[in-house]
N, CA, C and O of each residue as an XYZ file, in Angstrom:
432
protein
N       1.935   -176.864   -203.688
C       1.434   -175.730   -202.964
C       0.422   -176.219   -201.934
O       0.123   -177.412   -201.892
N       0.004   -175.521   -201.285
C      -0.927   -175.854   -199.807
C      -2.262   -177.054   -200.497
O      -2.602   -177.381   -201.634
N      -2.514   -177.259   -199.710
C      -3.848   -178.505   -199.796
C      -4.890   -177.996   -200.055
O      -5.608   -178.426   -200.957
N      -5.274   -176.702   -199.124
C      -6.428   -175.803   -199.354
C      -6.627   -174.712   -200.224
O      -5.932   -173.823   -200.716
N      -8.101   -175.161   -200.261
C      -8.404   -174.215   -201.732
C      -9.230   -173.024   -200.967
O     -10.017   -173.079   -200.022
N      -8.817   -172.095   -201.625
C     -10.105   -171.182   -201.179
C     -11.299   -170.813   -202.087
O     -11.095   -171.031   -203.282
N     -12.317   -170.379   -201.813
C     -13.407   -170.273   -202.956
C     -13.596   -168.711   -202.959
O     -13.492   -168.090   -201.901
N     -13.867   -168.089   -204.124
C     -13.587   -166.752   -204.319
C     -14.743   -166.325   -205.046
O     -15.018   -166.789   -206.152
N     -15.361   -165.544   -204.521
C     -16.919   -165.131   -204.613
C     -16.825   -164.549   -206.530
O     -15.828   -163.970   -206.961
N     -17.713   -164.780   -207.164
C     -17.790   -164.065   -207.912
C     -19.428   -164.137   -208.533
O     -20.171   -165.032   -208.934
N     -19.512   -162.586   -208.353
C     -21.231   -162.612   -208.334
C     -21.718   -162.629   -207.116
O     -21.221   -162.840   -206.010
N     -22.717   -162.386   -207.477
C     -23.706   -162.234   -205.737
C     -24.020   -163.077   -205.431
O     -24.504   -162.939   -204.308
N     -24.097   -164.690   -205.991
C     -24.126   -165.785   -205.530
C     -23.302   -166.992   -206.139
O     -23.749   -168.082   -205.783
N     -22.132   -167.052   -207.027
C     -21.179   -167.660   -207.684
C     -20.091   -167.712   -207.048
O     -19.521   -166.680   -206.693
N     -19.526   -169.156   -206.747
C     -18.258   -169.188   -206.489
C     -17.219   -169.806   -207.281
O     -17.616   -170.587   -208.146
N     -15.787   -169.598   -207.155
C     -15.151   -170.120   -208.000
C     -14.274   -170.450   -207.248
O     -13.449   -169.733   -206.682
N     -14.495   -172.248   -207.179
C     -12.866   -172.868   -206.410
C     -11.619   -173.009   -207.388
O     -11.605   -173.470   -208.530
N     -10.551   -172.474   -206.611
C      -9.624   -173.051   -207.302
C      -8.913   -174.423   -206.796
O      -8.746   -174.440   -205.577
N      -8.551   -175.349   -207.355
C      -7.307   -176.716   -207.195
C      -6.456   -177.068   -207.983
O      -6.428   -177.110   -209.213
N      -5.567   -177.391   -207.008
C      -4.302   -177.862   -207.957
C      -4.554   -179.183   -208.042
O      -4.627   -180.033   -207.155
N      -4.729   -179.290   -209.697
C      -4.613   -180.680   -210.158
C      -3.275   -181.366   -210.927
O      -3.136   -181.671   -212.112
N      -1.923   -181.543   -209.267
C      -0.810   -182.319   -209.368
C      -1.093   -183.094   -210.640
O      -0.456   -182.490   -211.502
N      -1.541   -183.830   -211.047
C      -1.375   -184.916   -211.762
C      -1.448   -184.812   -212.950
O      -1.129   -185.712   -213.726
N      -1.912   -183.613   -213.308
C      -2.256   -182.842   -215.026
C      -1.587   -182.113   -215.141
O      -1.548   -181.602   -216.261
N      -0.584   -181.565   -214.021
C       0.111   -180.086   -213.938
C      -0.444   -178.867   -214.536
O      -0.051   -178.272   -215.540
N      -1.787   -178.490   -213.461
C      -2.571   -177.523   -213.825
C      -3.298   -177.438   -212.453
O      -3.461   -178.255   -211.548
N      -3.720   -175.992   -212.658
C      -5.138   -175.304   -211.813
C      -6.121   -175.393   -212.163
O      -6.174   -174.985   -213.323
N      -7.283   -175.811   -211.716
C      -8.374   -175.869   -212.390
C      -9.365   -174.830   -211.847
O      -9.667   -175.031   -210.671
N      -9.902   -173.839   -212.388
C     -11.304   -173.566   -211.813
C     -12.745   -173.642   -211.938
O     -13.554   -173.337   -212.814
N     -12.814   -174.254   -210.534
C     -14.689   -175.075   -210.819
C     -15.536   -173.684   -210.417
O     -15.279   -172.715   -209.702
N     -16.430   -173.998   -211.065
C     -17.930   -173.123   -210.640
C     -18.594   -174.195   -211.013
O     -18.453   -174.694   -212.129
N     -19.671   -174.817   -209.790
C     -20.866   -175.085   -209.781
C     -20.912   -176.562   -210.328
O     -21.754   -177.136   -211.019
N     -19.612   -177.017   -209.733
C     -19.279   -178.639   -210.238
C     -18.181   -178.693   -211.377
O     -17.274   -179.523   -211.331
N     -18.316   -177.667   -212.518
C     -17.437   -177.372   -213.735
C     -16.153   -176.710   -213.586
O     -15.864   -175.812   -212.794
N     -15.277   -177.387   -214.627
C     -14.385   -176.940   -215.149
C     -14.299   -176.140   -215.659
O     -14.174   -176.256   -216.879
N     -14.309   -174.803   -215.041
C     -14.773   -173.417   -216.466
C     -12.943   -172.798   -217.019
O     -12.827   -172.113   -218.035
N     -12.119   -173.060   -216.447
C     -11.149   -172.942   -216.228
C      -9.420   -173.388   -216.146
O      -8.997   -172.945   -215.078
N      -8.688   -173.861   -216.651
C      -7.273   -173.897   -216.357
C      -6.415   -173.431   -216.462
O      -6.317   -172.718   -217.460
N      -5.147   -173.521   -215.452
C      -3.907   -172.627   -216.137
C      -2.713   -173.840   -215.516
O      -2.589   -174.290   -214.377
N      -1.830   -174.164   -216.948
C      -0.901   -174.696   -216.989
C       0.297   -174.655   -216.275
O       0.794   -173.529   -216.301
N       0.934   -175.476   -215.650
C       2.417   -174.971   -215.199
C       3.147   -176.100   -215.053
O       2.720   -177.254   -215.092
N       4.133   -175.779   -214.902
C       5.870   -176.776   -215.183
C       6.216   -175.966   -213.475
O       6.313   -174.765   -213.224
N       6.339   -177.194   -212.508
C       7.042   -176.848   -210.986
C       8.212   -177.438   -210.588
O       8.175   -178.653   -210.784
N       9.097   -177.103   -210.171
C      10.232   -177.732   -209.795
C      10.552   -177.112   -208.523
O       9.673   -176.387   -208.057
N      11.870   -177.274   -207.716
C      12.135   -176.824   -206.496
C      12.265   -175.434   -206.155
O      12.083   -174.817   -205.106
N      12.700   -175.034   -207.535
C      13.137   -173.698   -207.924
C      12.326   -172.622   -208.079
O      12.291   -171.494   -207.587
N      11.730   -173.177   -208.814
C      10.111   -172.461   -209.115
C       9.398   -172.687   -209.936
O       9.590   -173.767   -210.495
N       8.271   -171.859   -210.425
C       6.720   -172.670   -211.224
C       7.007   -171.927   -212.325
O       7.421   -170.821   -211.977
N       6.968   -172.047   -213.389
C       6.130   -171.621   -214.637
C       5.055   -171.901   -214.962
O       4.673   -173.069   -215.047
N       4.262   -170.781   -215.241
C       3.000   -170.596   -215.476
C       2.889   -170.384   -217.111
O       3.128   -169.275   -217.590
N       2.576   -171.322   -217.809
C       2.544   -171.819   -219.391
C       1.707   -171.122   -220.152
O       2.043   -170.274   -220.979
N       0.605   -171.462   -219.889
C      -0.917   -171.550   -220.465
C      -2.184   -171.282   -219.546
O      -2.249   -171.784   -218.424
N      -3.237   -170.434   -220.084
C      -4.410   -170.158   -219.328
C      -5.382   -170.113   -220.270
O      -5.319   -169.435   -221.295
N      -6.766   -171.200   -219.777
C      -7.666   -171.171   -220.986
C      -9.109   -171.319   -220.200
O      -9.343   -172.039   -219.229
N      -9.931   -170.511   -220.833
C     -11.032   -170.102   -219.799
C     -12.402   -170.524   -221.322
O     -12.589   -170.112   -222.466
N     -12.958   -171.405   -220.523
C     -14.284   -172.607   -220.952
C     -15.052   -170.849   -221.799
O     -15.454   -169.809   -221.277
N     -14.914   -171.405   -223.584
C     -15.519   -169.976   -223.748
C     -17.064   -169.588   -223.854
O     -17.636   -168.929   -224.722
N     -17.550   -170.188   -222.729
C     -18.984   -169.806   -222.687
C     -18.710   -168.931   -220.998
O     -19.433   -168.106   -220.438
N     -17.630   -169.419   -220.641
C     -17.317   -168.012   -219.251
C     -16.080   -167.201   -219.274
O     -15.258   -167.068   -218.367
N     -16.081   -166.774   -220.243
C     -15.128   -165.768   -220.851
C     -15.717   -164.430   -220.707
O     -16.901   -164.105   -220.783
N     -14.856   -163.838   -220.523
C     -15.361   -162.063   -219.179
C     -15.795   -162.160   -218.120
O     -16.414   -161.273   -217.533
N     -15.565   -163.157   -217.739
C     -16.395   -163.509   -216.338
C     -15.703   -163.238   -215.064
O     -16.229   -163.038   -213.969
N     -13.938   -163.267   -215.482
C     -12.900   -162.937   -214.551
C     -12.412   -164.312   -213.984
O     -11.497   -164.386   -213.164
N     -13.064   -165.362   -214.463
C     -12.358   -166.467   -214.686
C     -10.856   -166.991   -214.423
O     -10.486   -167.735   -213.515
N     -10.354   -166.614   -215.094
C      -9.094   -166.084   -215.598
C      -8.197   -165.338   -214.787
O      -7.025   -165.704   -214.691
N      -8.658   -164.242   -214.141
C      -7.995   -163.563   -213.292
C      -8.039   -164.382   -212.095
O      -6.917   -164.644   -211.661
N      -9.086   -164.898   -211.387
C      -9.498   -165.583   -210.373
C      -7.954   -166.747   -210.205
O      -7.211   -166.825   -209.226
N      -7.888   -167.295   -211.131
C      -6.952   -168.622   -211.227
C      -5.634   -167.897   -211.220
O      -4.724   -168.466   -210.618
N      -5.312   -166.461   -211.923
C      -4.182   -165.923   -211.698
C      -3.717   -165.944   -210.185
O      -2.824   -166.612   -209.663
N      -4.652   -164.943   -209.589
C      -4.823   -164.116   -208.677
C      -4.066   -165.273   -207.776
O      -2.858   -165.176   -207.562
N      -4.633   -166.074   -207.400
C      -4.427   -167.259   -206.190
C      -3.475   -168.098   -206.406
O      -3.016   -168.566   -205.364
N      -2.756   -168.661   -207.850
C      -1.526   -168.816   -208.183
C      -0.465   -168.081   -207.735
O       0.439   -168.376   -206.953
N      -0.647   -167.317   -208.201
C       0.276   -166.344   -207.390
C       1.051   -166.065   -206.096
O       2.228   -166.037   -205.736
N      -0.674   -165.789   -205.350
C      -0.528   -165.821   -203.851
C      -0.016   -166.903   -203.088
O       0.559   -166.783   -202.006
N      -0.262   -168.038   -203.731
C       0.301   -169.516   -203.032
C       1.998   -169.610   -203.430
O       2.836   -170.208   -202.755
N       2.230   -168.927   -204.583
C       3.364   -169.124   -204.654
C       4.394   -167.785   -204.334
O       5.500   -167.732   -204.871
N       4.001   -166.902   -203.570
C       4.008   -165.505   -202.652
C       4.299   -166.506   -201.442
O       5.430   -166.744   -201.017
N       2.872   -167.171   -200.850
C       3.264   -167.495   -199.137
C       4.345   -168.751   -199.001
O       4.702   -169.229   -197.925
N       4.775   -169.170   -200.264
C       5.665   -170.371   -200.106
C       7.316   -169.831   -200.440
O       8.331   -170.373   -200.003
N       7.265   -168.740   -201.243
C       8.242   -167.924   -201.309
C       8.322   -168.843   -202.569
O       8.714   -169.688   -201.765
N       8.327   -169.397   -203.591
C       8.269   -169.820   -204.607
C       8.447   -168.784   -205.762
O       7.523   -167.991   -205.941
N       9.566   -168.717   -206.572
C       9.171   -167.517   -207.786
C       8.671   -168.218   -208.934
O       8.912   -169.384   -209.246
N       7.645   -167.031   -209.779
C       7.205   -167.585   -210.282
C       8.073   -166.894   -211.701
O       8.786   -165.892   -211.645
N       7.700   -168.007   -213.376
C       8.478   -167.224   -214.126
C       6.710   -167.570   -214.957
O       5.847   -168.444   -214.884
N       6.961   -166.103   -215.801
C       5.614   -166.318   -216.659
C       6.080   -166.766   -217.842
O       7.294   -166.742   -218.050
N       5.150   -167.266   -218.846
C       5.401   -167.427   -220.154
C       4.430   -166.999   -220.738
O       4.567   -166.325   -221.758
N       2.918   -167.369   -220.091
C       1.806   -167.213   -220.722
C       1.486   -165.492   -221.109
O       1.506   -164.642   -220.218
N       1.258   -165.225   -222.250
C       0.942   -163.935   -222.516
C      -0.330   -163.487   -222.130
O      -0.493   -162.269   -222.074
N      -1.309   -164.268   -221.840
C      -2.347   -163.746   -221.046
C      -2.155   -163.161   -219.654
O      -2.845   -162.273   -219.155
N      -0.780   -163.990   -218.915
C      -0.526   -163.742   -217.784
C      -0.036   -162.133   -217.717
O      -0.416   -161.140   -217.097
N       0.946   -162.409   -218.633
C       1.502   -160.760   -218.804
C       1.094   -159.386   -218.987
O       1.475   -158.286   -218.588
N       0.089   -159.889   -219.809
C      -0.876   -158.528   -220.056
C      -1.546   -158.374   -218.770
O      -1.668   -157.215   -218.375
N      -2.014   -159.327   -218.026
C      -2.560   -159.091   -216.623
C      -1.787   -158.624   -215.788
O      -2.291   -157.670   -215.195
N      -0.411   -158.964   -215.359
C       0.477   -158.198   -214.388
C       1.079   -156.782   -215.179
O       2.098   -156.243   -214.746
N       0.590   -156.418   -215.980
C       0.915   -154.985   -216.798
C      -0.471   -154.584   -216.426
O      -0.417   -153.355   -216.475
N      -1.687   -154.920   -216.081
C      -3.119   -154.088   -215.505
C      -2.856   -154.240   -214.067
O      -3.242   -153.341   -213.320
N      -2.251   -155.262   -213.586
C      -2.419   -155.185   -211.666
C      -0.734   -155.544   -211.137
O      -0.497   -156.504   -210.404
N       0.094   -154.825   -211.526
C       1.344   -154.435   -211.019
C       1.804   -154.939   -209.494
O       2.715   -155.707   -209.185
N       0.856   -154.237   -208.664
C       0.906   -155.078   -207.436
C       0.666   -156.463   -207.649
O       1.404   -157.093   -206.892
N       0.142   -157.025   -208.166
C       0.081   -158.483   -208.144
C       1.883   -159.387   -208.359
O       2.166   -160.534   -208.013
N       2.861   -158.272   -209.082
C       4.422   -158.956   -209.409
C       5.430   -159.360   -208.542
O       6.475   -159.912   -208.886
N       5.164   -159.132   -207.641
C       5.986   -159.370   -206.336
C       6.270   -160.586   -206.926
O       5.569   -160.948   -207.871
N       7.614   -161.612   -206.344
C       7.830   -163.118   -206.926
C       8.172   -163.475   -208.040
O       8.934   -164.418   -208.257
N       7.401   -162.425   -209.289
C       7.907   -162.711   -210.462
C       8.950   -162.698   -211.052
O       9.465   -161.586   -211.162
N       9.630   -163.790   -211.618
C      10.745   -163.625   -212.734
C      10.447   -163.160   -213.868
O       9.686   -163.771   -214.618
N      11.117   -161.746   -214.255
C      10.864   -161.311   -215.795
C      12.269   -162.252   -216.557
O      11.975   -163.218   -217.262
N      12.821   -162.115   -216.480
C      14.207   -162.810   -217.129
C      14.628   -164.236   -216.681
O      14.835   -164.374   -215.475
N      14.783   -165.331   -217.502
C      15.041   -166.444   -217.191
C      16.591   -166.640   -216.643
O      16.984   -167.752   -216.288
């Protein structure tokens, strides 16, 4: 997916970058130097599966979690990439933000 990360405000003075860390096959999201954040995936030409999402549990409710969704997503929206979920955290989230499903594979 693209090179650039964007940083996504959270809090009145907190940011949260996201990156793709190719080499672990994962997203990571930093706040403030840290790893508070990852979400797993399996990519091929075809498309990404999104595995696993696990949020550092001292920043848990923090939206963490959604943050790393949110922009997964979108990168794999502007690349035309579909995505297939597995992760049940993921799911319960695109059952609260519907608009967010565009791309998605429900059925393998």
């Amino acid at each position: 997916m693209s090179p650039e990360r964007e940083e996504h405000v959270h809090g009145p003075e907190e940011r949260i970058a996201v990156r793709d860390n190719a080499a672990a096959d994962r997203y990571e999201a930093v706040r403030g130097g840290d790893v508070v954040g990852i979400l797993l995936y399996e990519r091929s030409r075809r498309r990404i599966e999104l595995i696993h999402t696990v949020t550092d549990p001292a920043h848990r409710g923090e939206g963490v979690a959604s943050v790393l969704v949110r922009t997964v997503l979108a990168e794999a929206r502007a690349i035309e990439l579909p995505v297939l979920v597995i992760c049940p955290f993921i799911e319960s989230w695109l059952h609260r933000h519907p608009e967010q499903s565009a791309g998605v594979i429900t059925e393998d």
